[in-house]
N, C-alpha and C positions, 0 to 999 in steps of 0.2 A: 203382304205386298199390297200396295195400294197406286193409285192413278188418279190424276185430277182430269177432268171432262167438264169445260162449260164452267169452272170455276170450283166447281162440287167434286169434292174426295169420295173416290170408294173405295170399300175398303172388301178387296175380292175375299178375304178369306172368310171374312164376317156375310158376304152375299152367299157362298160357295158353299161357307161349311167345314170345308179342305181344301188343303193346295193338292193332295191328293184323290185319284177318283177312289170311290168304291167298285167293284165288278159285282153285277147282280146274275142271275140264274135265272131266267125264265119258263115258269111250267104254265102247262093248259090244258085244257078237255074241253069238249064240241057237246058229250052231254053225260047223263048223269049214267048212264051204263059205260064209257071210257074211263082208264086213267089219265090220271095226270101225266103227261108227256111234255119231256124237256124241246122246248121251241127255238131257244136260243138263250143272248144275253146279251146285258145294254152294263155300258157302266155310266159310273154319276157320283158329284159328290157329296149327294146326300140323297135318302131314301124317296122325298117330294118329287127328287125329278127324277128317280132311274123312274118311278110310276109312271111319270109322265112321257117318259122316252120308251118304256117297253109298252104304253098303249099306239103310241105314234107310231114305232116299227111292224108290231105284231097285231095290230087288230084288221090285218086285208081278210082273214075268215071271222065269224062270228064263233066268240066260244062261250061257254055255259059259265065257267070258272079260270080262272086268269090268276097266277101268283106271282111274285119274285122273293128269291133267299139271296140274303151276301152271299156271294161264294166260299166267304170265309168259313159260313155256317156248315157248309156240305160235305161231309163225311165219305170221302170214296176210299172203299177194304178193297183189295185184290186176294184172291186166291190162300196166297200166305195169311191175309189178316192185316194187311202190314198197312198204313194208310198211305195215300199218294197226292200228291198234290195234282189238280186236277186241271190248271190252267198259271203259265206263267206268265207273270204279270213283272 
C-alpha cells in the first residue's frame, strides 16, 4: 500500500516493514539482585521501533536491564505440558 503526500510516494510497507504489527514482551529489573519481571508489552512493525516504543512507555522507573521478545518467541507450558497461546492477537 502506498500514498502520495506533496507529490512524493510512500511506500508504507517498505517504511513499516509490515502491514502487519509484531507484539513484543516486555521484561526489566531495577538491579542486579532482581529478576527479570514481565512489565508489559508494546507492539510494532519492526523490532527498531517496538525498542523505541517500549522505552517511551516503560522507562517512568529507572532500571538496571530492560529487554523485549516477539511474543511469538515465548514458550508458555501449563500444568499438562501442553503450550498455550498466551495473548490473542
Amino acid at each position: 500500500m502506498s500514498f502520495k503526500a506533496s507529490g512524493k510516494s510512500i511506500d508504507r510497507l517498505a517504511e513499516l516493514g509490515s502491514d502487519e504489527p509484531i507484539y513484543y514482551e516486555v521484561f526489566a529489573r531495577r538491579d542486579s539482585r532482581t529478576p527479570l519481571t514481565h512489565i508489559g508489552s508494546v507492539e510494532a512493525p519492526n523490532l527498531e521501533l517496538a525498542k523505541a516504543r517500549a522505552w517511551f512507555v516503560y522507562t517512568e522507573r529507572k532500571w538496571l536491564e530492560f529487554c523485549i521478545v516477539p511474543t511469538s518467541a515465548v514458550i508458555s507450558l501449563t500444568e499438562t505440558g501442553e503450550r498455550k497461546k498466551i495473548k490473542e492477537v
